[in-house]
NUSE-773518 format. One line per 4 residues: their letters; for each residue x, y, z of N, C-alpha, C. Coordinates in Angstrom, 2 decimals. Layout:
! residues N
a> X,Y,Z,X,Y,Z,X,Y,Z ~ ...;
//
This chain:
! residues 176
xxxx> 0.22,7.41,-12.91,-0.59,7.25,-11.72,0.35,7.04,-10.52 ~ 0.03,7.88,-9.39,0.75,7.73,-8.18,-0.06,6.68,-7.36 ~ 1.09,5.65,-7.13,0.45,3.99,-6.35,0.94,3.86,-4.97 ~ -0.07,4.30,-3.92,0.65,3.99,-2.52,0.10,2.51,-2.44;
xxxx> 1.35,1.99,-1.68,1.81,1.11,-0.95,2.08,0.60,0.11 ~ 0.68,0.23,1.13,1.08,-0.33,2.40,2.28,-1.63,2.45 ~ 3.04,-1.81,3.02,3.52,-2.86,3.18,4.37,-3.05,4.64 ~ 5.16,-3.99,4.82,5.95,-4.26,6.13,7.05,-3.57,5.75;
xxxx> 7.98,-3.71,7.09,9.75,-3.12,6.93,10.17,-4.40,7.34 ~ 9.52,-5.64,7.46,10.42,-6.82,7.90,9.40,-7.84,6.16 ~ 10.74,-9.24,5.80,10.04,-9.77,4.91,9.41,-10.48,5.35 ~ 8.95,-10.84,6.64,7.90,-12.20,6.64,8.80,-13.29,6.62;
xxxx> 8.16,-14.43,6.87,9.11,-15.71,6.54,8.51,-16.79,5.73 ~ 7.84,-16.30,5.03,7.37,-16.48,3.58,8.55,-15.83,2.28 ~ 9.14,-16.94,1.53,9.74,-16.38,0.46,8.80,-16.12,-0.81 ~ 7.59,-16.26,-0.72,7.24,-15.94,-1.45,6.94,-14.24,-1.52;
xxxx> 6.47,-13.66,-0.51,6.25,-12.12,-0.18,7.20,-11.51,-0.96 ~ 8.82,-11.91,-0.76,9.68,-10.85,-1.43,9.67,-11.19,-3.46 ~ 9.42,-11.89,-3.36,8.91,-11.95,-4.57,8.08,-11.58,-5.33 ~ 7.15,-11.88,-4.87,5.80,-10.90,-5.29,6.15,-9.51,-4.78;
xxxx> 5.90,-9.30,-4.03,6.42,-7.74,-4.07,7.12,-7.33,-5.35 ~ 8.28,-7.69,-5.35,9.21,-7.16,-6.53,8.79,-7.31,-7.64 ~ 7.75,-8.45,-7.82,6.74,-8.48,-9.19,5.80,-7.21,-9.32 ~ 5.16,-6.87,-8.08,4.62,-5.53,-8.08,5.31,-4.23,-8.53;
xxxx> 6.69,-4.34,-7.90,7.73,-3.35,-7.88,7.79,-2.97,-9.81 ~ 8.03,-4.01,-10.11,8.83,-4.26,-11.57,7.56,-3.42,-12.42 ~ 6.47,-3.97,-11.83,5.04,-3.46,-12.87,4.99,-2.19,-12.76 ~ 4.75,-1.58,-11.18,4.98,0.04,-11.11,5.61,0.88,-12.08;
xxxx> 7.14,0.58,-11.71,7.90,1.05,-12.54,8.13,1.08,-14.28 ~ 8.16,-0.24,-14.96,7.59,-0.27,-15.95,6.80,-0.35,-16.61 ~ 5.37,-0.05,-15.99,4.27,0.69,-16.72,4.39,2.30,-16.19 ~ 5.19,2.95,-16.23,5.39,4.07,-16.18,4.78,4.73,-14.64;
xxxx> 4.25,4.12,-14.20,3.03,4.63,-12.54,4.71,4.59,-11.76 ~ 4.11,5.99,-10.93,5.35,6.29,-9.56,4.65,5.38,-8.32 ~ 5.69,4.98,-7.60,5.71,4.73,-6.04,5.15,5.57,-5.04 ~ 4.27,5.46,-4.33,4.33,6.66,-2.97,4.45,5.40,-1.61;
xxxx> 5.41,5.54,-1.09,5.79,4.39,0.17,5.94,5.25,1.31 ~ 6.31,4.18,2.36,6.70,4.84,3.44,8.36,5.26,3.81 ~ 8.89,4.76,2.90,10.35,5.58,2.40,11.60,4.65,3.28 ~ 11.17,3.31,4.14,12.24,2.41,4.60,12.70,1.91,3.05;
xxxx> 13.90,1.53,3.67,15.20,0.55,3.25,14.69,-0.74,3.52 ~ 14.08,-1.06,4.32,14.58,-2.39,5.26,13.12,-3.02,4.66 ~ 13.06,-4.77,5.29,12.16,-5.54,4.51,11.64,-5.43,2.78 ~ 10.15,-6.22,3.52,9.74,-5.42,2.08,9.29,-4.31,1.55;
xxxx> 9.85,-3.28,2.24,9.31,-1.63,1.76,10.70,-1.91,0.88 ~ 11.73,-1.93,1.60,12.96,-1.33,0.49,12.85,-2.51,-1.13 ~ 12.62,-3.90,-0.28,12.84,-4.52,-1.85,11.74,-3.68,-3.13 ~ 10.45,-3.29,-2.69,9.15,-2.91,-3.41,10.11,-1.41,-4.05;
xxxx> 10.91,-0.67,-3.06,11.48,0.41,-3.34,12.42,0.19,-4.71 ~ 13.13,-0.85,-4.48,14.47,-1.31,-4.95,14.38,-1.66,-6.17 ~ 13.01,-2.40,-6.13,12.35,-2.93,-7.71,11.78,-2.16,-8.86 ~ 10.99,-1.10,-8.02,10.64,0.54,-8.97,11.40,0.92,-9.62;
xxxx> 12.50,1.27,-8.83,13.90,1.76,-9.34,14.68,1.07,-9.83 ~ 14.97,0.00,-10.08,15.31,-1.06,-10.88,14.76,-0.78,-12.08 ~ 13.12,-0.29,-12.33,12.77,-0.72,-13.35,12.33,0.64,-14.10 ~ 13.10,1.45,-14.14,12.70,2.78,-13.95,11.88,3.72,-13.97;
xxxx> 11.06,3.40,-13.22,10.22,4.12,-12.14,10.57,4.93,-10.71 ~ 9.24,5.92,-10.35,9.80,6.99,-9.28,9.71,6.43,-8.55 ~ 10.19,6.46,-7.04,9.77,6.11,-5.82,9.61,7.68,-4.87 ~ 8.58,7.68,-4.37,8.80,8.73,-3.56,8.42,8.21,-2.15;
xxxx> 9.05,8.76,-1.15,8.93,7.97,0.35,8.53,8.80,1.38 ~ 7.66,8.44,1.91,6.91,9.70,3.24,7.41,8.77,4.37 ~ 8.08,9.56,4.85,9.05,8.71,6.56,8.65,10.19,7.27 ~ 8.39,9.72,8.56,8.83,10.48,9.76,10.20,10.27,10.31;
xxxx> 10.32,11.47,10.63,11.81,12.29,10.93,12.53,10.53,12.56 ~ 11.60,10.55,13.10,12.18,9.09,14.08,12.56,7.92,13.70 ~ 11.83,7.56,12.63,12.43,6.47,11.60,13.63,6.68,10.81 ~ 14.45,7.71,10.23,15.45,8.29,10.00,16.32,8.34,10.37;
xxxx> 16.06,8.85,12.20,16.67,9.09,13.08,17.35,7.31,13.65 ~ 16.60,6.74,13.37,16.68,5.34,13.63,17.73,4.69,12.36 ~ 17.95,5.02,11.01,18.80,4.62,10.06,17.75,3.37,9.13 ~ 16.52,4.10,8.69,15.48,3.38,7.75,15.26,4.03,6.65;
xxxx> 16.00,5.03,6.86,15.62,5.65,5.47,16.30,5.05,4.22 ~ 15.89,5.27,3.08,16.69,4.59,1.52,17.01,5.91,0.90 ~ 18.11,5.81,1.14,19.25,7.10,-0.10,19.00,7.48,-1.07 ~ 18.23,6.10,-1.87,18.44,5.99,-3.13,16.99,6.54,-3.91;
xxxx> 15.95,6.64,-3.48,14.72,6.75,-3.75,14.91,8.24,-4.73 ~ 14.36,8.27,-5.03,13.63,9.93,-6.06,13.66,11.19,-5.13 ~ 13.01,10.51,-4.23,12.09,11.98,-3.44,11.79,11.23,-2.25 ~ 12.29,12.26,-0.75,11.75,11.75,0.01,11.14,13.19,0.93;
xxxx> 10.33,12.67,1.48,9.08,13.25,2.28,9.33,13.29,3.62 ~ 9.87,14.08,4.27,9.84,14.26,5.99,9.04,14.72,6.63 ~ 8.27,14.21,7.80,7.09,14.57,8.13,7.29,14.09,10.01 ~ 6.42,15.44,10.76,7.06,15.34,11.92,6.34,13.50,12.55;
xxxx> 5.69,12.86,12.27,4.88,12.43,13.01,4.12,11.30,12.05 ~ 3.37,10.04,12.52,2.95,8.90,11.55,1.65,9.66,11.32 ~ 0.71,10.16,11.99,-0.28,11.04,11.32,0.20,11.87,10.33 ~ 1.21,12.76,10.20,1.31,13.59,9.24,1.49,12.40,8.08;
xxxx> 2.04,11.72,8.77,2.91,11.14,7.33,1.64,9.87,6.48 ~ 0.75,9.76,6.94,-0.60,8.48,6.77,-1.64,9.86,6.07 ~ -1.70,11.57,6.27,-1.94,12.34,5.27,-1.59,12.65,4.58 ~ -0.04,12.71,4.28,0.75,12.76,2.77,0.50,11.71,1.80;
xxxx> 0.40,10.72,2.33,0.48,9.40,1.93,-0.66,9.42,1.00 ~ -1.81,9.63,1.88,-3.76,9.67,1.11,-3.03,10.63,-0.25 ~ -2.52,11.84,0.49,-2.81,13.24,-0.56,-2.11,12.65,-2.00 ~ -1.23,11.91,-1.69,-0.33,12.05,-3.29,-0.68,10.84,-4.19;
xxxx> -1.63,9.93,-3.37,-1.79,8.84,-4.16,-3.03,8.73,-4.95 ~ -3.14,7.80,-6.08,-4.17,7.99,-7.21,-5.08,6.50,-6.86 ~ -4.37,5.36,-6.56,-4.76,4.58,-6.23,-3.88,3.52,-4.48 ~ -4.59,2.74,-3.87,-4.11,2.58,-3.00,-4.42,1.04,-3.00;
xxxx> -3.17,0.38,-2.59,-2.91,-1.29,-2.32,-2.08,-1.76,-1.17 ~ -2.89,-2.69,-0.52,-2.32,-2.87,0.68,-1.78,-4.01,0.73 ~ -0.43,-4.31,0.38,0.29,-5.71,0.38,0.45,-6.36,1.83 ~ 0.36,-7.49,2.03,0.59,-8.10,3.07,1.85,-7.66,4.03;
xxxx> 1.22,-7.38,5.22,2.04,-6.68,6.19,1.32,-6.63,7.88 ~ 1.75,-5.90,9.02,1.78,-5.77,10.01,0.52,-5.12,10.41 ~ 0.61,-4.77,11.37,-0.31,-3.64,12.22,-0.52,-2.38,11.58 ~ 0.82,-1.64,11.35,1.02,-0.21,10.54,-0.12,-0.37,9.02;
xxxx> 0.61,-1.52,8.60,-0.10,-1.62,7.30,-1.45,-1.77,7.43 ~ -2.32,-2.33,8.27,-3.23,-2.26,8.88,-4.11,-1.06,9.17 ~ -3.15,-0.08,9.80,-4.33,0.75,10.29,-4.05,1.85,9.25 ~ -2.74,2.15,8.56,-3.19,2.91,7.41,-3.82,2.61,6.18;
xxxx> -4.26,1.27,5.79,-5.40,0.87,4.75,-6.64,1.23,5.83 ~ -6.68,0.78,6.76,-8.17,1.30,7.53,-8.55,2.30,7.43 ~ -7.32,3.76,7.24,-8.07,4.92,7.20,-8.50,4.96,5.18 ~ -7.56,4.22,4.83,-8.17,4.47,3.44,-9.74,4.14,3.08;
xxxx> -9.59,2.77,3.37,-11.36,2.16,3.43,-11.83,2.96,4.21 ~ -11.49,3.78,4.88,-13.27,4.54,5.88,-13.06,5.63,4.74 ~ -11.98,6.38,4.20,-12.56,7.20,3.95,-12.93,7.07,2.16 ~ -12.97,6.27,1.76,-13.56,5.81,0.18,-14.43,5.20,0.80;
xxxx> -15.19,4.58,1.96,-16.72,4.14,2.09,-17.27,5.64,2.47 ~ -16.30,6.68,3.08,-17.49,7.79,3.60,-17.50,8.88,2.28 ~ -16.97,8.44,1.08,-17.33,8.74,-0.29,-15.98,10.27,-0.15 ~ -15.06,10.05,0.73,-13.97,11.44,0.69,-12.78,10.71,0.12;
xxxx> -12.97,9.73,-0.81,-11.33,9.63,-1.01,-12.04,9.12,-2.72 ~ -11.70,9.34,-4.13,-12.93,8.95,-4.45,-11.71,7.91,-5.50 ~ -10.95,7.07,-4.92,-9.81,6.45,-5.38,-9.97,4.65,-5.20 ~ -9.26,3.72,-6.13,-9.51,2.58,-5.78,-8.63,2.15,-4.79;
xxxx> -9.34,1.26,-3.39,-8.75,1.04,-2.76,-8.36,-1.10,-2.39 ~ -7.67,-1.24,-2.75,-6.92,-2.92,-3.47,-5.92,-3.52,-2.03 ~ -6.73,-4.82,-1.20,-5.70,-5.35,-0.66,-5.43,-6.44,-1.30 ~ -3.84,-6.75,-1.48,-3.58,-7.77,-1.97,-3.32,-8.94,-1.32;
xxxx> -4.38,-9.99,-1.86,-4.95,-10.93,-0.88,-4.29,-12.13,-1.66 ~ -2.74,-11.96,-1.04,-1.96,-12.75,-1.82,-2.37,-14.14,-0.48 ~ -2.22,-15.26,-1.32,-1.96,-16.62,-0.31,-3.08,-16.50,0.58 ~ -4.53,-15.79,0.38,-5.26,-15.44,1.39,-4.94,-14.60,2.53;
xxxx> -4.36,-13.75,2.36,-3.81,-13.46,3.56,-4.71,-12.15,3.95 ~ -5.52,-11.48,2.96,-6.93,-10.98,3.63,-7.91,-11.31,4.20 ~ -8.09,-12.73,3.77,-9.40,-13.23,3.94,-10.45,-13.01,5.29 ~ -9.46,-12.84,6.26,-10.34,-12.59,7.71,-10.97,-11.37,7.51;
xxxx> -10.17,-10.09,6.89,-10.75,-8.94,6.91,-11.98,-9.10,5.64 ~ -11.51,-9.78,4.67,-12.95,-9.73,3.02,-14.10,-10.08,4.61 ~ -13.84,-11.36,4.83,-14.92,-11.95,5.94,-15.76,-10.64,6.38 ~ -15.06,-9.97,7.11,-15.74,-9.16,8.44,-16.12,-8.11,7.89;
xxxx> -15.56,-7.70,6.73,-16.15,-6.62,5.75,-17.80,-7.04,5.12 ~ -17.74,-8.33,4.61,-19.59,-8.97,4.62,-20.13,-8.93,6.01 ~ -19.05,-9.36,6.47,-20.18,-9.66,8.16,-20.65,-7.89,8.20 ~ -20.04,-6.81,8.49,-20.58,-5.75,7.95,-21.42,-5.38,6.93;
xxxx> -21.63,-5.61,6.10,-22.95,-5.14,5.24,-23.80,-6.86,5.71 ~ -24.02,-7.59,6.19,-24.97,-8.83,6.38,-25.82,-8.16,7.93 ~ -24.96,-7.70,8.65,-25.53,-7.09,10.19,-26.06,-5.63,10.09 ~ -26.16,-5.36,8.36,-26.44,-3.48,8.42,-25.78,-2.49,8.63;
xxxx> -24.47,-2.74,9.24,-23.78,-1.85,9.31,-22.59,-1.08,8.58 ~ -22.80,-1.50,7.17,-22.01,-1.40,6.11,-22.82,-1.63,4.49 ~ -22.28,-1.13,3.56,-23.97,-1.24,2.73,-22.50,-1.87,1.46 ~ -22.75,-2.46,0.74,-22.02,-2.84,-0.52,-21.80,-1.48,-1.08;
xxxx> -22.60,-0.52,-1.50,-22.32,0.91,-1.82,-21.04,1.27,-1.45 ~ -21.00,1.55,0.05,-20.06,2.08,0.82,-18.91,1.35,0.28 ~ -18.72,-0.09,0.29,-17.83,-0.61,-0.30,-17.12,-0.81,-1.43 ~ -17.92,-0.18,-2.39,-17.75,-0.81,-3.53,-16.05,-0.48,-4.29;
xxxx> -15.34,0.49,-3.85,-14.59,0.71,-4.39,-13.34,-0.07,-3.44 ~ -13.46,-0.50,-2.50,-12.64,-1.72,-1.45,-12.82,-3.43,-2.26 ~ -11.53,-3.22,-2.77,-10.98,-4.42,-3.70,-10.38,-5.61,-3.43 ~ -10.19,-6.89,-3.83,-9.76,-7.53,-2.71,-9.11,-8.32,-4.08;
xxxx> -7.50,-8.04,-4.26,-7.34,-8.89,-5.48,-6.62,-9.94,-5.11 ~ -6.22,-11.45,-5.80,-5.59,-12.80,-5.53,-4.12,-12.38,-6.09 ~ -4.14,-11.61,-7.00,-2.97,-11.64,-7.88,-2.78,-10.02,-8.00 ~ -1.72,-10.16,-8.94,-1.09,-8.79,-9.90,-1.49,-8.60,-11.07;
xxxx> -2.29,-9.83,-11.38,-3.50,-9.51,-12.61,-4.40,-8.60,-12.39 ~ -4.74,-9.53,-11.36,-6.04,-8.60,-10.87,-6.19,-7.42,-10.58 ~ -5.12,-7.03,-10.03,-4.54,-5.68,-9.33,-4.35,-4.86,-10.84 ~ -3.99,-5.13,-11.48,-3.94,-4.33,-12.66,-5.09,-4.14,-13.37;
xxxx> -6.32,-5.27,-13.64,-7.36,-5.34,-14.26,-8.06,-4.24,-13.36 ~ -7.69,-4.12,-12.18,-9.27,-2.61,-11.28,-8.35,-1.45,-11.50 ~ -7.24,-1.44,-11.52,-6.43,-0.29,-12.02,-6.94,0.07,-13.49 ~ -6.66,-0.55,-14.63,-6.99,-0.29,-15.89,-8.32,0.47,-15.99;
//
């Protein structure tokens, strides 16, 4: 199974993040499932990168050509993906992945899980979509996602495949 991976390029200042991550990393890889990332070195994209491949598993990385140009790319990965632009590269991303998890992260990470959830509520992506709601760190969005189906404007249907796991248990139990 191909597993994209929202995450940051900085670790947070939480030590716990790079940890977990790499607990994620380690599972990818040795349960046989490939990586699909955004193809940095840096934060926790590269450790999540670093840990796949550690554990031998693929990583494959969709970067735009400016991030590159900038010195974010990782050498070391499997396969990497050049793409002119963060739109191209947030449609490679959908296309190659089987399931999608959004680890705690920024804005970026943000608005590319957003396009995932619209498009598995508008029934075009027909894949599980998992934020990992490590330390709570979803919880505002689980919130506003009920406040959406409570005001009508969102139906549990639409949702149902928008996951909200505590752990890497869990994350594995909606995978399985």
């Amino acid at each position: 199974m191909n597993i994209t991976v929202y995450l940051g390029a900085t670790m947070g200042n939480d030590p716990r993040l790079e940890a977990e991550v790499r607990r994620l990393g380690r599972w990818i890889g040795e349960s046989g499932h490939a990586l699909i990332y955004g193809g940095s070195k840096a934060g926790l994209m590269g450790a999540l990168a670093e840990s796949v491949l550690q554990s031998g598993g693929e990583v494959t990385g969709v970067e735009p050509q400016f991030f590159i140009d900038m010195g974010y790319e990782y050498p070391q990965i499997t396969r990497l993906i050049v793409t002119q632009d963060m739109t191209e590269r947030k449609t490679k991303m959908i296309e190659l992945g089987d399931a999608f998890i959004a680890f705690p992260g920024g804005t970026g990470t943000l608005e590319e899980i957003s396009e995932v959830m619209s498009k598995v509520s508008l029934g075009h992506l027909g894949a599980p979509c998992i934020l990992y709601n490590l330390n709570g760190y979803y919880d505002g969005l689980k919130t506003l996602l009920a406040h959406m189906i409570a005001t009508g404007l969102s139906s549990p249907e639409k949702q149902q495949d928008i996951h909200f796991a505590d752990s890497l248990e869990e994350i594995q139990q909606i995978l399985a």
